[in-house]
Backbone as CSV, one residue per row, in Angstrom:
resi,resn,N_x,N_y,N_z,CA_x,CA_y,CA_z,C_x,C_y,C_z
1,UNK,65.858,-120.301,92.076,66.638,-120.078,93.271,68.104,-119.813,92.906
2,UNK,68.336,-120.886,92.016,69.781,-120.549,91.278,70.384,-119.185,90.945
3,UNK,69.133,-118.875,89.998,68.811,-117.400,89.335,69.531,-116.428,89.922
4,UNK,68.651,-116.465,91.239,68.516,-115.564,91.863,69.428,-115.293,92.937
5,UNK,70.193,-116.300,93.537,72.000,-116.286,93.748,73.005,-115.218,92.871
6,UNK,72.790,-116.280,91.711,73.656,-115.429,90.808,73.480,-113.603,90.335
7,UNK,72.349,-113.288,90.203,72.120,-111.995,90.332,72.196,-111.615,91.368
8,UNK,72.423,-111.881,92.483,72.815,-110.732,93.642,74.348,-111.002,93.483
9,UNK,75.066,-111.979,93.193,76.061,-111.840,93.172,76.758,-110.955,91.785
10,UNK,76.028,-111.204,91.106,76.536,-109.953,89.797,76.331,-108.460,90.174
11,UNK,75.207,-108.499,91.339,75.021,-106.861,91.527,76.126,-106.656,92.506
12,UNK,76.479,-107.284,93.120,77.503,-107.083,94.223,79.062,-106.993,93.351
13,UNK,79.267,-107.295,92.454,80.644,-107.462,91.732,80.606,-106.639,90.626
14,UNK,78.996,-105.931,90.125,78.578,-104.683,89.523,79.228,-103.550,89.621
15,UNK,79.808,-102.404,88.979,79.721,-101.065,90.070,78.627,-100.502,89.686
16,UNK,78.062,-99.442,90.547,76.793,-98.615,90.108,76.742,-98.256,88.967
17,UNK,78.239,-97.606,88.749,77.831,-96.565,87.403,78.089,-97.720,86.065
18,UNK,78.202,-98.739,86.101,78.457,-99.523,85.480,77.287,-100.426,84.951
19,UNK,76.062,-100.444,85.602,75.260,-100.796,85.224,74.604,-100.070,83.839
20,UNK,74.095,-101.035,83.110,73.241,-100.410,81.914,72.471,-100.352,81.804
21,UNK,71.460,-98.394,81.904,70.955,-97.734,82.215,69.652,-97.793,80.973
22,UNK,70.593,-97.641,79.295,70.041,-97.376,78.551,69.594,-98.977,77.979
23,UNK,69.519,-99.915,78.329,69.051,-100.896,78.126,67.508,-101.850,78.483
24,UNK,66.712,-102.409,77.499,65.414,-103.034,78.167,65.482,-104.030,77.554
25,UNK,65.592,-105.142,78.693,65.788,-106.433,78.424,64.402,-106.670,77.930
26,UNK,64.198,-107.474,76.891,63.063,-108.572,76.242,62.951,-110.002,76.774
27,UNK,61.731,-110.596,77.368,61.699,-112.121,77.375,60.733,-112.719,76.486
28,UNK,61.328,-113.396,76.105,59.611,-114.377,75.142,60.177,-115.619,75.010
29,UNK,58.914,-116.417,75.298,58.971,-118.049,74.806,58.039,-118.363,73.366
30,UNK,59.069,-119.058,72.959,58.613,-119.645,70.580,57.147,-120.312,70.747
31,UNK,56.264,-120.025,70.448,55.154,-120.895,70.531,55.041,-122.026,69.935
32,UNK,56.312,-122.564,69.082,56.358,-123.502,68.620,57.490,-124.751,69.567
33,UNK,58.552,-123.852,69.931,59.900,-125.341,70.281,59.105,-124.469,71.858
34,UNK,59.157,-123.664,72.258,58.978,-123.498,73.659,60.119,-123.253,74.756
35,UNK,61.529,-122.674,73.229,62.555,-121.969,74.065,62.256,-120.916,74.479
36,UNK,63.060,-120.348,75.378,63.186,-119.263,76.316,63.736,-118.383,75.826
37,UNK,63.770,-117.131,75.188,64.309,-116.302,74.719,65.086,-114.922,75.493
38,UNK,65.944,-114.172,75.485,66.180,-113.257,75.926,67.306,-112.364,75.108
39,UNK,66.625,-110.698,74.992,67.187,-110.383,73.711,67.242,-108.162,74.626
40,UNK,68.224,-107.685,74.260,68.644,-106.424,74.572,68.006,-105.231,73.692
41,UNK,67.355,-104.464,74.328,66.310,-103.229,73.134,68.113,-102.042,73.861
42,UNK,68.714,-101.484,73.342,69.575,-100.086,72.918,68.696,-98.936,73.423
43,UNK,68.283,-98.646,73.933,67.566,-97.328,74.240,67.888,-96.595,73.608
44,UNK,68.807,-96.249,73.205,69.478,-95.427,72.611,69.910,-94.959,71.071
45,UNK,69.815,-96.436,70.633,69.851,-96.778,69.314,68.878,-97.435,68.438
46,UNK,68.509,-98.180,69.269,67.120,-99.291,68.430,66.202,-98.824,68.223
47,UNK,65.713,-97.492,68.841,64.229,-96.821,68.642,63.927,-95.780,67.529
48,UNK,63.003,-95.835,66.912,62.925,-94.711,66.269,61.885,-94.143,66.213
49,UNK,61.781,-92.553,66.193,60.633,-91.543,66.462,59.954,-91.830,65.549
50,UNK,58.393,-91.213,66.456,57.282,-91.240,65.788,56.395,-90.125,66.593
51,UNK,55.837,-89.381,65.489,55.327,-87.664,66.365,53.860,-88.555,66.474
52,UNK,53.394,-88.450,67.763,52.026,-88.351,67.984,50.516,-87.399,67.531
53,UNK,49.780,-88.149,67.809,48.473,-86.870,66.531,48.677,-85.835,67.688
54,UNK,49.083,-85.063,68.746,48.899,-84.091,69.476,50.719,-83.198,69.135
55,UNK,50.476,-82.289,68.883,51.386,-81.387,69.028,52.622,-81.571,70.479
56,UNK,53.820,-81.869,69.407,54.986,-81.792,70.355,54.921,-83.474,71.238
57,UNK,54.099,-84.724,70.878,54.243,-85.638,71.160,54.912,-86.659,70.723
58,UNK,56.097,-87.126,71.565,56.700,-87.789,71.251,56.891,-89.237,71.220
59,UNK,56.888,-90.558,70.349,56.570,-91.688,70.760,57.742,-92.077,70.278
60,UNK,58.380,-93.220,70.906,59.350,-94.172,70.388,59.272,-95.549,69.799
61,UNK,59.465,-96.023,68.809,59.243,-97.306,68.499,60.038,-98.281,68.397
62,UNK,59.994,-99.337,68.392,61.194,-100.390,68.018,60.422,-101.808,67.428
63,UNK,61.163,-102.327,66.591,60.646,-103.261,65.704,61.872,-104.422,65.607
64,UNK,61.562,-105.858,66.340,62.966,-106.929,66.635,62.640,-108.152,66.218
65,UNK,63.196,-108.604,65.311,63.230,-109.910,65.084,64.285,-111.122,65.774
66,UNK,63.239,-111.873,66.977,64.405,-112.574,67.651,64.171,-114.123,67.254
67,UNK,65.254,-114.746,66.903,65.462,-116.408,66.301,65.732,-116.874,67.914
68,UNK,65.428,-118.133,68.272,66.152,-118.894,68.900,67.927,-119.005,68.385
69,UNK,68.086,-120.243,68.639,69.579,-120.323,69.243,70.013,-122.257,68.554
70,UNK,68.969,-122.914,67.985,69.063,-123.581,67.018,68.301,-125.251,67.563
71,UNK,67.117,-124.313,68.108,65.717,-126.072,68.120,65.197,-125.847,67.162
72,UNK,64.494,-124.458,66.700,63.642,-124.667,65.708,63.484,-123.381,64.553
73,UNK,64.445,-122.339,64.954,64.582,-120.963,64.422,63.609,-120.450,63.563
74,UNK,62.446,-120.398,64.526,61.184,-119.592,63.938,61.168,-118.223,64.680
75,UNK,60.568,-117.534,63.876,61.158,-115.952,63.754,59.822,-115.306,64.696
76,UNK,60.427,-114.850,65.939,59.286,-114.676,66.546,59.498,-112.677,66.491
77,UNK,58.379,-112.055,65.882,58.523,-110.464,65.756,57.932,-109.764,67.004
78,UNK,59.122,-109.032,67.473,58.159,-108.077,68.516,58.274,-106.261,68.128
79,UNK,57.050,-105.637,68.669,56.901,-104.217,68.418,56.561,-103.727,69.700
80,UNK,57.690,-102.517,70.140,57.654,-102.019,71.520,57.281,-100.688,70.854
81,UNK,56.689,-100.143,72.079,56.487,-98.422,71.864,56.702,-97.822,73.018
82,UNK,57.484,-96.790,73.141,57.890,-95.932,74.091,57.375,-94.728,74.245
83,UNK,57.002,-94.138,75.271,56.836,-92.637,75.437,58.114,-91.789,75.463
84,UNK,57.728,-90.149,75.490,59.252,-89.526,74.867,60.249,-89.883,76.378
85,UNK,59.504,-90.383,77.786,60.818,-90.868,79.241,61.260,-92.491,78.711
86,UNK,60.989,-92.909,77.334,61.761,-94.257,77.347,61.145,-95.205,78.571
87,UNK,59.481,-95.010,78.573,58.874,-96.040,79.474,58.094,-96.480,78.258
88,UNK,58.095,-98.187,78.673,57.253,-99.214,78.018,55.799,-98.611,77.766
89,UNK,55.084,-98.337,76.704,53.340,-98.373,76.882,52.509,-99.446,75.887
90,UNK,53.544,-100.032,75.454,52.426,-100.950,74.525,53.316,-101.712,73.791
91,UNK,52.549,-103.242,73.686,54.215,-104.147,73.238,52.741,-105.292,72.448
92,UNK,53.620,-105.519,71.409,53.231,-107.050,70.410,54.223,-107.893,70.150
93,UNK,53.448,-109.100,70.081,54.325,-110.533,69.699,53.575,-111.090,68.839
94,UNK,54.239,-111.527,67.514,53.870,-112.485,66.705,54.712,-114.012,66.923
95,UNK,54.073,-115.256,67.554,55.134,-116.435,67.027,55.943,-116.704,68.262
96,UNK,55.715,-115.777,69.486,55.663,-116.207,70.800,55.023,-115.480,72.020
97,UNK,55.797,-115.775,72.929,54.392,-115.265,74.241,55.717,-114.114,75.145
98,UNK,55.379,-113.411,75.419,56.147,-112.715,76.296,56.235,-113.097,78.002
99,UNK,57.534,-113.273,78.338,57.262,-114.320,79.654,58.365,-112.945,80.350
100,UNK,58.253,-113.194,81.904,58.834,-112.509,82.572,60.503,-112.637,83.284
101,UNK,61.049,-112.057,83.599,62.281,-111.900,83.792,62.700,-113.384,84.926
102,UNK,61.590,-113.839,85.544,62.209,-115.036,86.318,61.838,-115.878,86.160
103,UNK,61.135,-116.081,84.878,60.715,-117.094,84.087,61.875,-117.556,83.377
104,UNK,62.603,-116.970,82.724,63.892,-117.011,82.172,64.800,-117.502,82.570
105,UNK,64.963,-116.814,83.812,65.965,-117.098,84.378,65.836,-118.933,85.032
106,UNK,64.651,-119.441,85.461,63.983,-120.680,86.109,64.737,-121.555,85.305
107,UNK,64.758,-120.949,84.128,65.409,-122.512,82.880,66.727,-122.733,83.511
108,UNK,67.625,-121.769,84.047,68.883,-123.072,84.694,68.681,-123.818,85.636
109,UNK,67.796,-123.619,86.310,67.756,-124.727,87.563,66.915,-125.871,86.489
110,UNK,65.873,-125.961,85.141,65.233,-126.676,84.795,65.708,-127.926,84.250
């Protein structure tokens, strides 16, 4: 509920063009301490091509190693893949679970 205050109030004190466009937020929880993670993919920068077996297909990849923040700094690896519009089609986690954007956010009221 907290959360979710505060993000309307950041979108309201936002400007449009100010928002970041080229950005995809990551969530995952450590399967070990059971922190909450949250970590920024670059659209722009973090990905790198990969030609598909079909002619003129374009895939994007990204490869992130995210640590916690200092309960238990086990190295949880994720692998995103993009199509050539920079939409999500296929994602792995080693070492945690991928949780959703208001899952994340739940930990300040927790």
């Amino acid at each position: 509920m907290v959360a979710n205050l505060l993000k309307k109030l950041a979108s309201v004190f936002t400007p449009e063009g100010a928002r970041d466009t080229y950005a995809y937020w990551l969530y995952a929880q450590c399967d070990r301490c059971g922190e909450k993670l949250r970590t920024r993919v670059d659209l722009r920068n973090d990905l790198s091509l990969r030609y598909g077996e079909t002619d003129g297909q374009i895939i994007r990849f990204c490869h992130k190693t995210v640590i916690g923040s200092g309960r238990c700094f086990q190295k949880i690896e994720v692998a995103l893949t993009f199509d050539a519009n920079y939409q999500l089609i296929d994602r792995h986690i080693q070492g945690g679970n991928f949780i959703h954007e208001e899952e994340y956010f739940d930990r300040v009221t927790e």
